[in-house]
N, C-alpha and C positions, 0 to 999 in steps of 0.2 A: 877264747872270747870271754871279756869279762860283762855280766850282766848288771845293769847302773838299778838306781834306788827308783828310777822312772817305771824304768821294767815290771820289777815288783808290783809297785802299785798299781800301774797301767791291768796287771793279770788279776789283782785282787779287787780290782773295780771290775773287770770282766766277771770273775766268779760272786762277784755280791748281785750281781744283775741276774746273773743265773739260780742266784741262792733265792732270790725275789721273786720269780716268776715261780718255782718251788713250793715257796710257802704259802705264794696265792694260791696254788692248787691243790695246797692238804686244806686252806682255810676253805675252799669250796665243800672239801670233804668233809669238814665240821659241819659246815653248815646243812650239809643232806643227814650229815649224824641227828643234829637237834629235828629235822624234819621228820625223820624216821623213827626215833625216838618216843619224841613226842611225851617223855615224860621226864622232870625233875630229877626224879628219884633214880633215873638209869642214865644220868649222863656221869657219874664218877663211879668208875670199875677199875676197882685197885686191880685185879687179879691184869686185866686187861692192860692198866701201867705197866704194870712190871714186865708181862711179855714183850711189851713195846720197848723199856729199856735194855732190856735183857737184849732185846735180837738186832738194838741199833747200836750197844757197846759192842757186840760178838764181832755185829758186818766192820763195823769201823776198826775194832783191832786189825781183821783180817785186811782192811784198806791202809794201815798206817795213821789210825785216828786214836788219839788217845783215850783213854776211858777215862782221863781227867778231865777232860775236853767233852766228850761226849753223854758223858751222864749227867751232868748241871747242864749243861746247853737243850739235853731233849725234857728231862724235869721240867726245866721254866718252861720249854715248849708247849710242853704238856697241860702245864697250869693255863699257861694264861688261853690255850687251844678250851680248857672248860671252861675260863670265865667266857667265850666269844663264845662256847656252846649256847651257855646260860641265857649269856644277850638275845643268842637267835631266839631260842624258846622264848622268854619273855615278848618278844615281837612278833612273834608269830601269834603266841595266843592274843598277842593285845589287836592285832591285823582280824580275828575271829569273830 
């Protein structure tokens, strides 16, 4: 059987939907971060990045994900996961 160029995208539209729902639930996670938090000065913990990239290049080798693929993709995650940190704290205290 041969699988058409429909196919493909048809699964990659399925797993972007899933990848969606996903990253709405780590942004939730952020967001109880900046709550819990509560200060400035503790939402960027390098030591804290690194285990994070460190143990989602390891999982993803061992799934078939590349480590070129996987360390700029959780990076940028990462970043822009502490500018939204920032945002919540900024609203939260300005909500105070």
């Amino acid at each position: 059987m041969t699988i058409t160029m429909k196919e493909v995208r048809e699964e990659i539209d399925l797993l972007d939907k899933e990848l969606v729902l996903l990253l709405a639930r780590r942004q939730k996670c952020i967001e109880m971060a900046a709550l819990v938090k509560n200060d400035e000065n503790l939402i960027i913990d390098e030591e804290r990045i690194e285990d994070v990239i460190s143990k989602v290049t390891s999982f993803g080798d061992s799934c078939g994900l590349s480590k070129d693929i996987a360390e700029p993709l959780w990076r940028k995650l990462i970043e822009l996961s502490i500018q939204h940190e920032f945002q919540e704290l900024d609203l939260l205290k300005s909500n105070n």
